[in-house]
N, C-alpha and C positions, 0 to 999 in steps of 0.2 A: 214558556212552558216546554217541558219536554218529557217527552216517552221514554220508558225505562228501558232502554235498549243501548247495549254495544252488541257491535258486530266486529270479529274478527277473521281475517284474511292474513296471515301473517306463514314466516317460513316455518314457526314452531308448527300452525296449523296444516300444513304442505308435509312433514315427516309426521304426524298424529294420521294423517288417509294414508300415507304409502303404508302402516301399519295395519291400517285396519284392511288396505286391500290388501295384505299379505295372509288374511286369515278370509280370505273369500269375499270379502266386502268390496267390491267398486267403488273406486272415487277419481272425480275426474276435475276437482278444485285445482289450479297452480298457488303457488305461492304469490301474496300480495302484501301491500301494509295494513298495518292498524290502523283502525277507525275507529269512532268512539261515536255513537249516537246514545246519549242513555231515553228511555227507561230499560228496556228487556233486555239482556244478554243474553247473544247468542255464539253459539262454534260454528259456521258454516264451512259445514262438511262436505255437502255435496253428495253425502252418500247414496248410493240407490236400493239398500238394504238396510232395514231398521236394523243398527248394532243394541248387544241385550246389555242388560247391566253386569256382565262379567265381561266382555270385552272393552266395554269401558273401563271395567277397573284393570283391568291385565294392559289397556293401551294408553291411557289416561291418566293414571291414580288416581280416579274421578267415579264417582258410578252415577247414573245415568237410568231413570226412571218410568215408567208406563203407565199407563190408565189402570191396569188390572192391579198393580202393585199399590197404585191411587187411594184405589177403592176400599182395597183391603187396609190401606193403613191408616183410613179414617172411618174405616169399621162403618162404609154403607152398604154392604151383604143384608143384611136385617133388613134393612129397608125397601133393598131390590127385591126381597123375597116376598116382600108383601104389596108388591104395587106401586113403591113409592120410587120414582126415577123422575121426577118433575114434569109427569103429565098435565095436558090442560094450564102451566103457565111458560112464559115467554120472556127468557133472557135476551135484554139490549146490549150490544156490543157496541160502543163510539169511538172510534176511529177516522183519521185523517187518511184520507185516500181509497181507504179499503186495499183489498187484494184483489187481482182479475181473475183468480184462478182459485180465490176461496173454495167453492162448491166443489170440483173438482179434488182438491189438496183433501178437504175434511173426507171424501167418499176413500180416498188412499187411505188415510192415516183412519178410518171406523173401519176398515176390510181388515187391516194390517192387527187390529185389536180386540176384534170381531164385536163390534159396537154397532148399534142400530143407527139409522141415519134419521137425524130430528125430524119429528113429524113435518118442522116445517122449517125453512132455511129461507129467508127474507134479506133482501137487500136494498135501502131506500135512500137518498141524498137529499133531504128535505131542505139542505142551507145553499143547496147549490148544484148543476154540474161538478163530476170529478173531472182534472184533468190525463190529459191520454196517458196512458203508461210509459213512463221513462225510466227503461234499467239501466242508465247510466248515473240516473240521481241514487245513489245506494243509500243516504243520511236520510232522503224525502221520501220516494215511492216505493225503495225496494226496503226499507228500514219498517215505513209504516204495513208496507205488504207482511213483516216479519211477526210484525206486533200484534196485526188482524188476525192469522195464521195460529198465532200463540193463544189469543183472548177464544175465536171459534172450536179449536180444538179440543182446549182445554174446561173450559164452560160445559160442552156437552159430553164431555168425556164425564164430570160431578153429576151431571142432570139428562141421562142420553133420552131419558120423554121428554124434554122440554123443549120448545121451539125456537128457533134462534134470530135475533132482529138485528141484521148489520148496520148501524146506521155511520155513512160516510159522510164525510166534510173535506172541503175543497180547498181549506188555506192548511198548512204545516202547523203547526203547534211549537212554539218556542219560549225561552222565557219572556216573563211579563204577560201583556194580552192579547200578546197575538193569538191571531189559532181562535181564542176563546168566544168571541160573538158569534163564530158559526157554533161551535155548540154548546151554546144555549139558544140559539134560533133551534137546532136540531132537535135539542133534549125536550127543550118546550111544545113544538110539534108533538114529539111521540107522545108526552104526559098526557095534551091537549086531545088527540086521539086515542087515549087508553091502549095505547099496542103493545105496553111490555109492563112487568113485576120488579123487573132488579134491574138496573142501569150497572155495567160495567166501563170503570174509566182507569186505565192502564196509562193514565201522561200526569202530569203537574209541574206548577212553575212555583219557585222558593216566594212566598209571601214577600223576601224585601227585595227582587228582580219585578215590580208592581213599580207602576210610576207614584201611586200615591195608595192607602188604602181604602180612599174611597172609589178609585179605580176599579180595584178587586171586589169592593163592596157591591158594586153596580152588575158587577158578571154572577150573581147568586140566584135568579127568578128562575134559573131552571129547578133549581133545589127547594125554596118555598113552594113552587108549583108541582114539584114532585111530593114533600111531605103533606100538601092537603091535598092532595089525590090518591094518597097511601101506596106509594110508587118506592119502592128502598133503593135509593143510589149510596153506592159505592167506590172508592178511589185508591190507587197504591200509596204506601208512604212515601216510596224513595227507594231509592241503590244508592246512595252517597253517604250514605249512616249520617252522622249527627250535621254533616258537610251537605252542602248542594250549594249548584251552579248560579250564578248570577247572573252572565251573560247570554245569548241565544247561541253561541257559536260552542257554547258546555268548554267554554277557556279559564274561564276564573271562578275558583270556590268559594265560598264564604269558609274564613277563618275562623269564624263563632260560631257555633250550635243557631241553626234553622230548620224551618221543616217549611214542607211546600202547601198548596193548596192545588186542588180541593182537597185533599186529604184531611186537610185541618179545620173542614167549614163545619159546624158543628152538626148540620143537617145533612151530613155525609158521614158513612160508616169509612174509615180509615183502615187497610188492610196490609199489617207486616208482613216479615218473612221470618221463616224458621228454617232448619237446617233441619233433613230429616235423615236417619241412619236404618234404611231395610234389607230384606234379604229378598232372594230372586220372587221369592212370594208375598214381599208387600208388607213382614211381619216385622215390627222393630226390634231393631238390634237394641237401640238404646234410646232415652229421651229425647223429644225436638229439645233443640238450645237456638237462644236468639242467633239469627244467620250474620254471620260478619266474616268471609273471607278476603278483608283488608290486607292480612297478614299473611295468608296462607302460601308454601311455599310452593304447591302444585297449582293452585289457581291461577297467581297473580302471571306466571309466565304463558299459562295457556293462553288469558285474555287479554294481556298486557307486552307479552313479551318480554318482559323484564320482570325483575324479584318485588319490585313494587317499594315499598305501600304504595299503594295506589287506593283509593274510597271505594270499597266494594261490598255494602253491607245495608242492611234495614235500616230504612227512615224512623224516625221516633223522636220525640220533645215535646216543647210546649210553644204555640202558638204567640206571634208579636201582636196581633190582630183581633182573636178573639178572644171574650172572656169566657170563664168555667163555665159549660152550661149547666143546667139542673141536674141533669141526669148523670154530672162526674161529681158532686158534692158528696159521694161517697166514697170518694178517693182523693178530697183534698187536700191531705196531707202527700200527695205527691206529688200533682198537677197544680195545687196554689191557688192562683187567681185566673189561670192560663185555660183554655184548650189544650188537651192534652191529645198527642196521637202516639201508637195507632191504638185501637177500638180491639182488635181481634187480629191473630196471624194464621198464616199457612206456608206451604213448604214454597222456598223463595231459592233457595242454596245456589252458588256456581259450584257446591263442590256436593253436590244432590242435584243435578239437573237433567231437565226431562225432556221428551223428544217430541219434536212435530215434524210436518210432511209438508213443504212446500214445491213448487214450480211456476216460473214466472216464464209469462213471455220474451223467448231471445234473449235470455237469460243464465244458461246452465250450468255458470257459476255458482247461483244462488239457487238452484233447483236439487231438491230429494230431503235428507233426512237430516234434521239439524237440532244442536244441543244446547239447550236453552235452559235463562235463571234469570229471577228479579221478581221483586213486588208488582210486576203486570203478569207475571204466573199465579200469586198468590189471590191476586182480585179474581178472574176468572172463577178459580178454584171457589173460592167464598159466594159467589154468583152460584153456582150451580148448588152448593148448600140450601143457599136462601132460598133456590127454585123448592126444592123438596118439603124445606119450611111452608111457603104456598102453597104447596102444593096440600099440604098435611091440614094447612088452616081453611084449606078452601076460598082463601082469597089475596090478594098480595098486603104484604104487611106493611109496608111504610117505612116510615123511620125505626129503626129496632134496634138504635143507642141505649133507649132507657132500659126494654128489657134485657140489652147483653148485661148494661152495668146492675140489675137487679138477680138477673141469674149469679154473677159472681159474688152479689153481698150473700145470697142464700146458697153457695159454692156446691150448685146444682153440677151435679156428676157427667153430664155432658161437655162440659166446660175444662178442658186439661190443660192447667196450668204451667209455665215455661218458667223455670227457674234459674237458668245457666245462660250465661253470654252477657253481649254488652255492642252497643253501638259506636264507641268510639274509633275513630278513624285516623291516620295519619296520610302524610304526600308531602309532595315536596312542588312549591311555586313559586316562580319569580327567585329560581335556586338557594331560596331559604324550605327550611322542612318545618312541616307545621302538624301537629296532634289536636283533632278536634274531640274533646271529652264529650262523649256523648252518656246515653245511661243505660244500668245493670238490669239483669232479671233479678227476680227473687221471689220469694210469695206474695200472693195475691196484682194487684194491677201494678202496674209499671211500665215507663214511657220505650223501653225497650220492645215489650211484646203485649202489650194490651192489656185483656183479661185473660190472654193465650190462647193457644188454638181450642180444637172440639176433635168428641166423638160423635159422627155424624147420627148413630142407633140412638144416642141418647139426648145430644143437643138437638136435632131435626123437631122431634115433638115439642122439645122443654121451647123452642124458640115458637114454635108456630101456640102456645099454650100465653107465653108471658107478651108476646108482640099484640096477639089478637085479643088481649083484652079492651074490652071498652075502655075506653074515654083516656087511653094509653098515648101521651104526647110527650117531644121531648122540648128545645131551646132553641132558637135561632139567634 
């Protein structure tokens, strides 16, 4: 399994700070190599001043994101103005290791935004002691401290009433199963104690890096025990687009169209990315289009160092493992006989990426303001929706597959459809180059972006309206 996370340390990133401290911004990063942990991408910058989205694009070519810009560009104003901020429910955050310096980092980054600090901020390791903090493990504790960072910020930045439940695990997550027994020990806990509404999981391992599928099969009681408790867990699709990894060391890609899990368990909402295009107030310039800067000539050197291709794009396909559940039989002419992911996106871009506020212990490398992208942005993000959904329905909703795919057959106006982009990716292994075909947007559902993202004013009610109906179930 792995967390969607790169982090880079490179010389390109060493002249991007001498930039940004040439316009008054401090940065105290040296130049280092490139490291690759996925799920979340990040620039660590080191900054000690949040840079705004014109300095990003003047130092960058990149613009660079906020809570306030968030808000507005998912159109939840309406809803702040009437109460609705995810009071009274409880986002779970799962995470390997956690961060030492969480509480801390989110009270920086809510000052810096003028955001309310969650009524409640919780931290529990129910599978285990965490071990001590090691900032020399940068791929283990300072990776996973980036992702926590990313997932707490982010979540209550969507939902700033809601309360936040960090739950940490004590083994690393890599592919196959490792990582996975603690959380479902974890997740099972929380379900079993009723202590949270929406599970947020920001990691996944490709379905064929599984020693067998009955392997994988046996890692799912967190998920049956979260849909009869009406618990909505959630998962990223990927950053590898139609590609991901097979090994735990993120060395070797599959050459064929995969997709990970949990992303793909049918009792999990699946969460893409989109690219989004706004101005310094949050308003769109232009359409989300599916996120894929595989190609892109400003991205692939910021993160990569080099022109690339390199896999740098939303997960999406269809499942080796599961079959169609009930609730995609209305889109089986694109998904088959398959699982299809993902379920619904949000804004995921490296060439749209958003800012968090980190500081670790003996650290100050990886301490201050850093620039961040990947389907473990867009889960969070999707988390703090669902909290408002709860919050609207008066109680948590559960599985809410059937009614996303029931809002799009009835192309309920909350629901904004992605029609541009494509998941397919290229790279080069083992010094031959390879093009993985992955799939298009277009209208209505498709394995690129789902059913597409949302209007938060108008999805928020229509979700908490078709989830909370009686006797509403979906497929295992």
């Amino acid at each position: 399994m792995r967390r969607f996370r790169l982090t880079v340390l490179s010389a390109s990133g060493a002249l991007v700070l001498a930039s940004f401290a040439a316009v008054g911004t401090p940065a105290t990063v040296a130049a280092s190599v490139v490291a690759i942990s996925p799920m979340v991408h990040a620039l660590r910058t080191g900054l000690t001043s949040a840079p705004t989205e014109a300095d990003c694009l003047a130092l960058l070519a990149i613009p660079c994101y906020n809570p306030p810009q968030f808000q507005t560009a998912y159109n939840e104003g309406p809803l702040f103005a009437h109460g609705i901020n995810g009071a009274g429910t409880t986002i779970v955050i799962v995470d390997a290791f956690g961060s030492p310096t969480i509480a801390a980092d989110l009270a920086t980054f809510d000052a810096q935004f003028a955001l309310p600090a969650p009524p409640s901020l919780q931290i529990i390791a129910p599978a285990g002691a965490i071990p001590a903090w090691d900032p020399t493990n940068a791929n283990g504790d300072v990776g996973w401290a980036g992702e926590t960072t990313l997932d707490v910020e982010w979540a209550h930045a969507m939902a700033p009433g809601a309360n936040i439940l960090l739950v940490e695990t004590p083994v690393d997550e890599t592919e196959g199963a490792a990582g996975f027994p603690q959380i479902v020990q974890a997740e099972n806990y929380v379900v079993r104690h009723h202590l949270g509404d929406v599970i947020s999981q920001s990691f996944g391992a490709t379905e064929q890096s599984f020693a067998s599928a009955s392997t994988l099969l046996s890692l799912r009681s967190a998920f049956t025990n979260a849909a009869s408790h009406g618990v909505t867990v959630l998962a990223a699709s990927g950053d590898n687009g139609a590609a991901n990894y097979l090994d735990p060391a993120a060395t070797t890609l599959s050459t064929t169209a995969t997709v990970g899990w949990p992303a793909s368990d049918p009792l999990v909402t699946a969460v893409g990315g989109t690219q989004l295009s706004l101005d310094a107030a949050g308003n769109r310039l232009s359409p989300d289009v599916v996120w894929n800067d595989t190609y892109s000539a400003t991205v692939q050197p910021a993160f990569f160092g080099n022109a690339g291709p390199n896999p740098l794009a939303t997960g999406g396909g269809l499942s080796s493992i599961f079959h169609r559940p009930e609730y995609q039989e209305s889109v089986s002419s694109v998904v088959g006989s398959a699982r299809g992911i993902p379920d619904v996106s949000m804004s995921a871009a490296c060439s749209g990426l958003v800012l968090t506020y980190e500081s670790y212990p003996n650290d100050p490398a990886n301490s201050g303001w850093q620039l961040v992208c990947g389907t473990s942005e867009a889960t969070p993000l999707f988390a703090g929706i669902v909290a408002l959904a709860d919050q609207v329905a008066h109680h948590s909703l559960g599985l809410i597959n059937p009614a996303l795919y029931e809002l799009a057959a009835h192309h309920a106006p909350g629901l904004v459809d992605v029609t541009s982009g494509n998941n397919t990716v290229g790279f080069s292994q083992n010094a031959t180059n390879y093009t993985v075909t992955g799939y298009s947007a277009g209208p209505g559902y498709d394995l690129a972006s789902g059913v597409g993202t949302i209007n938060a004013a108008l999805f928020v009610p229509e979700l908490a309206r078709a989830a909370g109906e009686p006797g509403r179930s979906g497929s295992n």
